[in-house]
C-alpha positions as CSV (number, residue, x, y, z in Angstrom):
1,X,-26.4,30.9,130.7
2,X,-28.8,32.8,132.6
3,X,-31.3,31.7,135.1
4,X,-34.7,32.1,132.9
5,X,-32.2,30.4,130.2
6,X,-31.5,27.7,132.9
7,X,-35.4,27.5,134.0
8,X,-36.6,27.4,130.3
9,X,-34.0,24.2,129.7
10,X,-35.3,22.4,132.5
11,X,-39.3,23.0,131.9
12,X,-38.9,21.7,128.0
13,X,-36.7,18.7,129.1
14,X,-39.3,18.1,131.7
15,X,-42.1,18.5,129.0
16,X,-40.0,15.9,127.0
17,X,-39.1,13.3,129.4
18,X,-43.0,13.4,129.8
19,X,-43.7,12.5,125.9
20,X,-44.4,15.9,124.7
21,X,-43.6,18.1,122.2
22,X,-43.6,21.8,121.5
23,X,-45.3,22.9,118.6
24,X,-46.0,26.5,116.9
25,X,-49.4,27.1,115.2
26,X,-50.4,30.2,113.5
27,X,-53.8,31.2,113.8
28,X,-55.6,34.1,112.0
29,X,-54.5,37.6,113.6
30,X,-57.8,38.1,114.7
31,X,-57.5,41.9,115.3
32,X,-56.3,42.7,111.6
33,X,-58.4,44.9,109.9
34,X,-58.1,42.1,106.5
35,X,-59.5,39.8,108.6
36,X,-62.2,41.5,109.6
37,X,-63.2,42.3,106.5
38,X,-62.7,38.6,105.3
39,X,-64.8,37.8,108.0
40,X,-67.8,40.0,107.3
41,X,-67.6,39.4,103.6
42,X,-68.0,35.7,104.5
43,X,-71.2,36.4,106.5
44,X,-72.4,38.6,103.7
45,X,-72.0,35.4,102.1
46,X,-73.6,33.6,104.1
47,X,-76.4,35.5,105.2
48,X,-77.6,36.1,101.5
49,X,-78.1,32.4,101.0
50,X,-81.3,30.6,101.8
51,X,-79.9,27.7,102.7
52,X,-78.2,29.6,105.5
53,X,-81.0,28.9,107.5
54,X,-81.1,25.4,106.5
55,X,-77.5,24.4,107.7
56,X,-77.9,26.5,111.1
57,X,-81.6,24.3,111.9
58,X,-79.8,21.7,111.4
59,X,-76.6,21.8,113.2
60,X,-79.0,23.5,116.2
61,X,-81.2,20.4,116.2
62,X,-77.9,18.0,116.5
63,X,-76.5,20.7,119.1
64,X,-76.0,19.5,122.8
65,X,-76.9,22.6,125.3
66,X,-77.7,20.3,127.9
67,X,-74.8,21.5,130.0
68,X,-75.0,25.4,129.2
69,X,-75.3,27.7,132.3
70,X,-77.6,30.7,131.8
């Protein structure tokens, strides 16, 4: 077994003695070209609806910026 080998072993038995867990999750590609394009059809979508502007008030009014550095 080689040393990374040997180093990898003891990090994720470490990891484990400590309660956790690995796990994989897939996320979008988010350089794909389909995704791009899912992307802007969706705020095509989005923008063309009246009630766009509804939603966005709204989840701006129950924002909290309070901690935002300019």
């Amino acid at each position: 077994m080689s040393d990374v080998a040997r180093r990898v072993r003891k990090h994720r038995q470490k990891m484990k003695e400590a309660g956790l867990k690995p796990v994989t999750i897939w996320v979008p590609d988010t350089r794909s070209p389909q995704y791009r394009e899912r992307i802007r059809r969706e705020c095509e979508i989005i923008n063309a609806s009246a009630d766009s502007w509804i939603v966005l008030d709204g989840m701006l009014e129950l924002a909290d910026f309070s901690d935002w550095k300019a």
